[in-house]
C-alpha positions as protocol buffer text, in pm:
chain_id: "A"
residue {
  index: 1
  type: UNK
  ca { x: 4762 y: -1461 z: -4157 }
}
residue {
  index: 2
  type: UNK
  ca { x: 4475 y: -1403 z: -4342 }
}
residue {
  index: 3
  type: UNK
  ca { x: 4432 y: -997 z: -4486 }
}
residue {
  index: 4
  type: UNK
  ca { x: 4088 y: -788 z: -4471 }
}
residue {
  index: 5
  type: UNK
  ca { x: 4010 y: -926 z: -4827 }
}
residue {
  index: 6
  type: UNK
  ca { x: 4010 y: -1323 z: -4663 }
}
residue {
  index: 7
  type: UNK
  ca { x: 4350 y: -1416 z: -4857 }
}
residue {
  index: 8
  type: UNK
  ca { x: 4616 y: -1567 z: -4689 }
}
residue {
  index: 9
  type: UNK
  ca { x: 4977 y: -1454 z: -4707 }
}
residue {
  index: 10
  type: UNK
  ca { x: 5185 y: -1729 z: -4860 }
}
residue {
  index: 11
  type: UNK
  ca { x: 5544 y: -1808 z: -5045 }
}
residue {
  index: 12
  type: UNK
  ca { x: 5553 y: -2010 z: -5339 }
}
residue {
  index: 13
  type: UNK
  ca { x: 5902 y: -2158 z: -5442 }
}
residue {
  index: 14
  type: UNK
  ca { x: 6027 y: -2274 z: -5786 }
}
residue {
  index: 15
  type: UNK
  ca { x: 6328 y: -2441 z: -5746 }
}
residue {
  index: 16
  type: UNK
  ca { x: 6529 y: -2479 z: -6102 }
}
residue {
  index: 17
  type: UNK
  ca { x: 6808 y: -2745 z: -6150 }
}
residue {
  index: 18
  type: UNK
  ca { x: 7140 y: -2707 z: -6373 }
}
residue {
  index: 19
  type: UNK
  ca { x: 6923 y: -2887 z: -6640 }
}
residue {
  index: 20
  type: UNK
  ca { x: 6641 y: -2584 z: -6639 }
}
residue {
  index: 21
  type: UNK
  ca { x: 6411 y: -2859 z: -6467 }
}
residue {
  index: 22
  type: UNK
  ca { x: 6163 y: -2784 z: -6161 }
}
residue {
  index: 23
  type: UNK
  ca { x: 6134 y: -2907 z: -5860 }
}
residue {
  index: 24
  type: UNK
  ca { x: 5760 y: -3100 z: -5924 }
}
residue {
  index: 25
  type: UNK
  ca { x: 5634 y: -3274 z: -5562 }
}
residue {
  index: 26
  type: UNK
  ca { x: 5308 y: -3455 z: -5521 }
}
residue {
  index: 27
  type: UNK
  ca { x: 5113 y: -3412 z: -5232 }
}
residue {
  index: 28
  type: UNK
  ca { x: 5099 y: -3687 z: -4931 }
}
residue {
  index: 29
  type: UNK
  ca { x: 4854 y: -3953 z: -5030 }
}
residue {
  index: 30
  type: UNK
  ca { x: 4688 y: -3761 z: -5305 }
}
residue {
  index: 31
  type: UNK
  ca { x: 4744 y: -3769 z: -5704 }
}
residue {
  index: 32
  type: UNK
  ca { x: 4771 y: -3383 z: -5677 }
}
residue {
  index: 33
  type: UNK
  ca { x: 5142 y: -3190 z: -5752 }
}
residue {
  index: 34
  type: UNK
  ca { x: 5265 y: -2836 z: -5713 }
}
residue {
  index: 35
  type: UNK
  ca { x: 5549 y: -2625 z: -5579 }
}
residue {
  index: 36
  type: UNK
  ca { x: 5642 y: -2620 z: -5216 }
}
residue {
  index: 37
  type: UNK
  ca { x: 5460 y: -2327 z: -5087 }
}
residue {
  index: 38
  type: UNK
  ca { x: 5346 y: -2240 z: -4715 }
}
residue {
  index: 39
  type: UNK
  ca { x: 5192 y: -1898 z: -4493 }
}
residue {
  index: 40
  type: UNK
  ca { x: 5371 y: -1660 z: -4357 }
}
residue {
  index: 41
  type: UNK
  ca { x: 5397 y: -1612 z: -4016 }
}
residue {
  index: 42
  type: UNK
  ca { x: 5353 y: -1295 z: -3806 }
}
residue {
  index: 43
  type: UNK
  ca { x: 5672 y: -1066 z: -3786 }
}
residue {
  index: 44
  type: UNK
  ca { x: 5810 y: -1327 z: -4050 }
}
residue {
  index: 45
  type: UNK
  ca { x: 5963 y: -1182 z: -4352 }
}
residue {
  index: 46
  type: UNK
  ca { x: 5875 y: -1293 z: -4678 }
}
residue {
  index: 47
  type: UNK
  ca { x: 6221 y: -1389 z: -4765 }
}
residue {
  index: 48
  type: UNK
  ca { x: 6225 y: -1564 z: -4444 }
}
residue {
  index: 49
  type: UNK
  ca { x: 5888 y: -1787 z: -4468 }
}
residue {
  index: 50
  type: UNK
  ca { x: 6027 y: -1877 z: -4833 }
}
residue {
  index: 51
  type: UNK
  ca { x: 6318 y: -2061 z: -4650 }
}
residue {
  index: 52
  type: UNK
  ca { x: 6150 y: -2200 z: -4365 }
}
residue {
  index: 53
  type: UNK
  ca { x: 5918 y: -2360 z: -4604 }
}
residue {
  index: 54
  type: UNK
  ca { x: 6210 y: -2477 z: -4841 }
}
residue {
  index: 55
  type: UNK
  ca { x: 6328 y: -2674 z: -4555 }
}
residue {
  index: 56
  type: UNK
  ca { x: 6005 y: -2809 z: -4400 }
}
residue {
  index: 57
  type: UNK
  ca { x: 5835 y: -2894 z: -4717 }
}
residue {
  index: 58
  type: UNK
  ca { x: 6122 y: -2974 z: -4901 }
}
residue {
  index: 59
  type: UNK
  ca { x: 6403 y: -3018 z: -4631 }
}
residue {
  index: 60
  type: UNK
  ca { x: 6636 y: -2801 z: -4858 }
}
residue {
  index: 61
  type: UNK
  ca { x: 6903 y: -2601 z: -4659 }
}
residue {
  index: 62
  type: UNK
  ca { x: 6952 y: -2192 z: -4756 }
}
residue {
  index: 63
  type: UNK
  ca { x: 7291 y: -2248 z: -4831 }
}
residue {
  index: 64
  type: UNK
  ca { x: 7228 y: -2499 z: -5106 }
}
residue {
  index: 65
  type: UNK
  ca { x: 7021 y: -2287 z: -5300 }
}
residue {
  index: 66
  type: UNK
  ca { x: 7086 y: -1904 z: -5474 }
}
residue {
  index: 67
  type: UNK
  ca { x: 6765 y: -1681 z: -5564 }
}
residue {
  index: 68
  type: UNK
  ca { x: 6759 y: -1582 z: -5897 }
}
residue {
  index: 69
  type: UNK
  ca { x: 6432 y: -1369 z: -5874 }
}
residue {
  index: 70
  type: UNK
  ca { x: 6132 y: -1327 z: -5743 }
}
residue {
  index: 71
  type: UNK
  ca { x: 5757 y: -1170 z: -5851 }
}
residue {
  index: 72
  type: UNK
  ca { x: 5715 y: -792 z: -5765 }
}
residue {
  index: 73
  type: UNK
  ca { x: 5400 y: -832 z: -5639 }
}
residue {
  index: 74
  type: UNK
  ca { x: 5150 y: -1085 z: -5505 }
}
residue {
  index: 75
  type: UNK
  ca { x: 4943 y: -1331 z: -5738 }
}
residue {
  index: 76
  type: UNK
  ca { x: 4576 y: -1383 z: -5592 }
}
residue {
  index: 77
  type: UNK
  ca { x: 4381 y: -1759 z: -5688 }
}
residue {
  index: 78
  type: UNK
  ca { x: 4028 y: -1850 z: -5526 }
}
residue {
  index: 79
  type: UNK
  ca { x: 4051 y: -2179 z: -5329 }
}
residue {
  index: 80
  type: UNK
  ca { x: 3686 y: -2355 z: -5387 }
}
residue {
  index: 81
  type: UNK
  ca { x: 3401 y: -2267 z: -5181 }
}
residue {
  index: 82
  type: UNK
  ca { x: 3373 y: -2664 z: -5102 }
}
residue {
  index: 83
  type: UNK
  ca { x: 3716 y: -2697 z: -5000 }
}
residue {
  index: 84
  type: UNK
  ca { x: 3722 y: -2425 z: -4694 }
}
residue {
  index: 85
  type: UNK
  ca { x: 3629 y: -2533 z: -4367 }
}
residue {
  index: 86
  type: UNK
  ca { x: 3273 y: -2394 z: -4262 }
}
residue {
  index: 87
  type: UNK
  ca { x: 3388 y: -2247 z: -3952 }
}
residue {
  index: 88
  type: UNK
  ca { x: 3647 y: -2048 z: -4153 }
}
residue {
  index: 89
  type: UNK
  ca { x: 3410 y: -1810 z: -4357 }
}
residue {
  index: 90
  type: UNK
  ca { x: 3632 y: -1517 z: -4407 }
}
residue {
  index: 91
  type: UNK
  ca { x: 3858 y: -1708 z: -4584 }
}
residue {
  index: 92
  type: UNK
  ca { x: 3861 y: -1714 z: -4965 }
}
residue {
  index: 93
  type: UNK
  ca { x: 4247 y: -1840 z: -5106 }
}
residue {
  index: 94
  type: UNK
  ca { x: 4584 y: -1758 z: -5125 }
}
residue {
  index: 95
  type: UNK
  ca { x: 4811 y: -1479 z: -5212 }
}
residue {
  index: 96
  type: UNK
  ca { x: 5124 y: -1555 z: -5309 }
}
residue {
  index: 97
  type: UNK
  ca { x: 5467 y: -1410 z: -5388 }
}
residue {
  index: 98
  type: UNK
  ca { x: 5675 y: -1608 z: -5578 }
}
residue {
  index: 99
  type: UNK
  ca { x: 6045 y: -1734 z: -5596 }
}
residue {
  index: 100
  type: UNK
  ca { x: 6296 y: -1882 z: -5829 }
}
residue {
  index: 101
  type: UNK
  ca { x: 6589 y: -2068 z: -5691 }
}
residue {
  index: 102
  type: UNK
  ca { x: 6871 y: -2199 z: -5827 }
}
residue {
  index: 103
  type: UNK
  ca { x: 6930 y: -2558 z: -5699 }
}
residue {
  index: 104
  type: UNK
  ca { x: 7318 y: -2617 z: -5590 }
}
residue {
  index: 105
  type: UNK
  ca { x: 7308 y: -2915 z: -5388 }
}
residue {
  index: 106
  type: UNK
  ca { x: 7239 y: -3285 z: -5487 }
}
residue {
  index: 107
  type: UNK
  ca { x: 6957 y: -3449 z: -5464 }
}
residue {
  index: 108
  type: UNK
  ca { x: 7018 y: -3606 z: -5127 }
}
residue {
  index: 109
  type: UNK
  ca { x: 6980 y: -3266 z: -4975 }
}
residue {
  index: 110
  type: UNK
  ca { x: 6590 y: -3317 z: -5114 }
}
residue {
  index: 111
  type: UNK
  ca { x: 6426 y: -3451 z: -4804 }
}
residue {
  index: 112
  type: UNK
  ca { x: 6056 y: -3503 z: -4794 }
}
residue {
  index: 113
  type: UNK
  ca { x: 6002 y: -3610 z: -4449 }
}
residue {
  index: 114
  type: UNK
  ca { x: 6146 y: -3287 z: -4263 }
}
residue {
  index: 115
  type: UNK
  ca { x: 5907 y: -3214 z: -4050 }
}
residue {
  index: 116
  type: UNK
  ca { x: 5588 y: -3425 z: -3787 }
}
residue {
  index: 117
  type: UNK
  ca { x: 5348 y: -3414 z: -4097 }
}
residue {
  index: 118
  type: UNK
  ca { x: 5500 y: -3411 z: -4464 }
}
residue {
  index: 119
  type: UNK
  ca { x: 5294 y: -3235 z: -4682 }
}
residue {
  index: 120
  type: UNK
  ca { x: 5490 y: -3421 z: -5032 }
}
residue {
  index: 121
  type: UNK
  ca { x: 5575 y: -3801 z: -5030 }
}
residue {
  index: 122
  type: UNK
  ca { x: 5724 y: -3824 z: -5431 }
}
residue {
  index: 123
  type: UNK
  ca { x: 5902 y: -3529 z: -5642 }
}
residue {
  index: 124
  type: UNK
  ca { x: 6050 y: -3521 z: -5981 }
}
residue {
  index: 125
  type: UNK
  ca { x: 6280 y: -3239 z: -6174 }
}
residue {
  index: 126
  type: UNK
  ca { x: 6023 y: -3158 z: -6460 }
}
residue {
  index: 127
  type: UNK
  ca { x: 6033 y: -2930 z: -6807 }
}
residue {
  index: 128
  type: UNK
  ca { x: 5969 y: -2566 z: -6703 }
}
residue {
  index: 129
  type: UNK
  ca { x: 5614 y: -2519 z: -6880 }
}
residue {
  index: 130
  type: UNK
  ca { x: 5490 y: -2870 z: -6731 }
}
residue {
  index: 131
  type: UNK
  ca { x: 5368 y: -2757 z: -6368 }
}
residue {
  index: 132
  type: UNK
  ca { x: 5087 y: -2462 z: -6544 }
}
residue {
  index: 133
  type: UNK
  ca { x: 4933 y: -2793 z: -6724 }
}
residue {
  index: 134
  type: UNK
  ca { x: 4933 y: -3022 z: -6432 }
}
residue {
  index: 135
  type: UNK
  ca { x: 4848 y: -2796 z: -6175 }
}
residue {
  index: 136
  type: UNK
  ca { x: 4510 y: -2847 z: -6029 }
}
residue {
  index: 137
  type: UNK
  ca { x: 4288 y: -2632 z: -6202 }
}
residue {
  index: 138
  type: UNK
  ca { x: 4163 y: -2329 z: -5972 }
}
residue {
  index: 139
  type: UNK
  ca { x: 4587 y: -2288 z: -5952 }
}
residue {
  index: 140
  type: UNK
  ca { x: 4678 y: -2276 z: -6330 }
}
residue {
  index: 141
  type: UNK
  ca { x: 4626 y: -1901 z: -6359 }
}
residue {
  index: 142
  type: UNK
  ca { x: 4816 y: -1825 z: -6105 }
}
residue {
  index: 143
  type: UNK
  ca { x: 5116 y: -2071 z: -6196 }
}
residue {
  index: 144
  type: UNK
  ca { x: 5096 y: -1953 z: -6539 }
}
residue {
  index: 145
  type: UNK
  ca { x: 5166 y: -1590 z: -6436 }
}
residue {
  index: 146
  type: UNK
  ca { x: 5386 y: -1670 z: -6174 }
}
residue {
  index: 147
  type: UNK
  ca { x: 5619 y: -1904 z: -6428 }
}
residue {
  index: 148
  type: UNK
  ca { x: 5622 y: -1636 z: -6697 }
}
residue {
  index: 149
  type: UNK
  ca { x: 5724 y: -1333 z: -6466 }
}
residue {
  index: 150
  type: UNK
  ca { x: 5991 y: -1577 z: -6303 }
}
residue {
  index: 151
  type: UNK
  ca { x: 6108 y: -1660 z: -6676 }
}
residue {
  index: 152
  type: UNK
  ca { x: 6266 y: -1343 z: -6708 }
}
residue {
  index: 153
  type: UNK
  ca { x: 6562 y: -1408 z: -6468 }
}
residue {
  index: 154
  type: UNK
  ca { x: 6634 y: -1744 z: -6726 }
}
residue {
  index: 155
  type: UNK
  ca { x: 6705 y: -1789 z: -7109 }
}
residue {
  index: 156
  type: UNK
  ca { x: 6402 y: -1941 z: -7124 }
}
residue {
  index: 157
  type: UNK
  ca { x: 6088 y: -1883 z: -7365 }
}
């Protein structure tokens, strides 16, 4: 759903391993990685499109995961002009509200191909900092923020 201001409703998930490494995934047939992160549906709760995502993007079940925290409040990035479809002009990016989950499955429960059209086909458990670097630019704000307000639920600086 997109709001009055042309941003779209959306979950972002970090998903932190025993090791304090992240859940990195690169895009389907693109050099391009981020964190599993989807819309929200009408009459879905937030806490609800945050798991249905985990398990399409990601194929991760609820029950082998544990949220540790999550942002207060939504984190706003631009998407660029050139990406947006023309016949879409009221829309402008993403607003996200983010989560940290604690991993407690193995890594066969990681399933990329969960749903008709996978959005990652490669993932890797990366160094905390790592994803605000690698992120494609017009995102690194945002997954700055997003990494530093989630840092608080860890013993991580």
């Amino acid at each position: 759903m997109i709001d009055k201001e042309g941003y779209r409703e959306n979950v972002a998930i970090v998903i932190i391993n025993s090791d304090h490494k992240v859940l990195w995934a690169k895009r389907t047939n693109e050099n391009a990685w981020q964190f599993p992160q989807g819309g929200i549906k009408k009459n879905e709760t937030i806490e609800g499109a945050m798991f249905r995502e985990l398990k399409e993007e990601v194929g991760i079940d609820e029950d082998n995961v544990e949220i540790l925290g999550r942002i207060s409040d939504w984190l706003y990035y631009d998407v660029p002009k050139n990406w947006i479809r023309k016949d879409n002009n009221l829309y402008k990016g993403q607003k996200q509200i983010w989560f940290l989950l604690k991993f407690t499955g193995n890594e066969n429960d990681i399933y990329l191909n969960n749903s008709p059209k996978p959005e990652f086909d490669n993932w890797s458990w990366v160094d905390y900092w790592i994803p605000s670097d690698e992120v494609i630019d017009f995102k690194k704000d945002v997954y700055t923020k997003a990494l530093k307000q989630l840092s608080v639920f860890l013993d991580i600086k």
